[in-house]
C-alpha positions in Angstrom: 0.0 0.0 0.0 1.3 3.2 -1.2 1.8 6.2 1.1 -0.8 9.0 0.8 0.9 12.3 -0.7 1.5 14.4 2.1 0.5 17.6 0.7 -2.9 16.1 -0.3 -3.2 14.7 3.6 -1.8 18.4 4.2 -5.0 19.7 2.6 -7.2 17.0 3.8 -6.1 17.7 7.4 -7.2 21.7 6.4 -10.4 20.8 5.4 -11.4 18.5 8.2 -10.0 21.7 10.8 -12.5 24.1 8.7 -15.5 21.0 9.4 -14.9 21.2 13.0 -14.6 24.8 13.3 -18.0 25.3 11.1 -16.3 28.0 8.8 -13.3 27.8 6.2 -9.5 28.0 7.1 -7.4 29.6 4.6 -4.2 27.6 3.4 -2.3 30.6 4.6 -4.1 30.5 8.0 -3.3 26.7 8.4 0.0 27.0 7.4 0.7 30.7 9.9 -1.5 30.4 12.6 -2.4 26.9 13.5 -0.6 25.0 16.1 1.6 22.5 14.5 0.2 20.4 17.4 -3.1 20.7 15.8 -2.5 20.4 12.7 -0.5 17.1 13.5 -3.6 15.8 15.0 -5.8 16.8 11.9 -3.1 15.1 9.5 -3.4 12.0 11.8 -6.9 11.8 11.1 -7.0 12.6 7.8 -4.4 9.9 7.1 -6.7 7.6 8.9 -9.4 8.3 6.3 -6.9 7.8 3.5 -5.5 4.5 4.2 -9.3 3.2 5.1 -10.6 4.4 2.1 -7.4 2.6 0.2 -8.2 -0.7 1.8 -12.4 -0.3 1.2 -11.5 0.8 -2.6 -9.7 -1.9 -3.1 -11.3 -4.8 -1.4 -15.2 -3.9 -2.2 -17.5 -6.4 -0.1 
């Protein structure tokens, strides 16, 4: 199983952050103003979602 691209967890991670929050978060707030604690967590995640939507797309029930 390949790695997910960072950059395109990066951005997932973003987008999950802007969910939670209820409002959108700017790349260049994300990247400035965002704990890197934070945004670690919100990468974890996201990379969560990435490798369980690897295994579901390529093992269908």
């Amino acid at each position: 199983m390949a790695e997910p691209d960072f950059y395109k967890v990066d951005e997932a991670a973003r987008r999950l952050c802007s969910y939670d929050q209820g409002h959108d978060i700017a790349p260049e707030v994300w990247a400035n103003d965002t704990p890197e604690s934070e945004r670690q967590e919100y990468r974890s995640e996201a990379y969560r979602f990435a490798l369980v939507a690897e295994v579901m797309n390529s093992h269908p029930l």
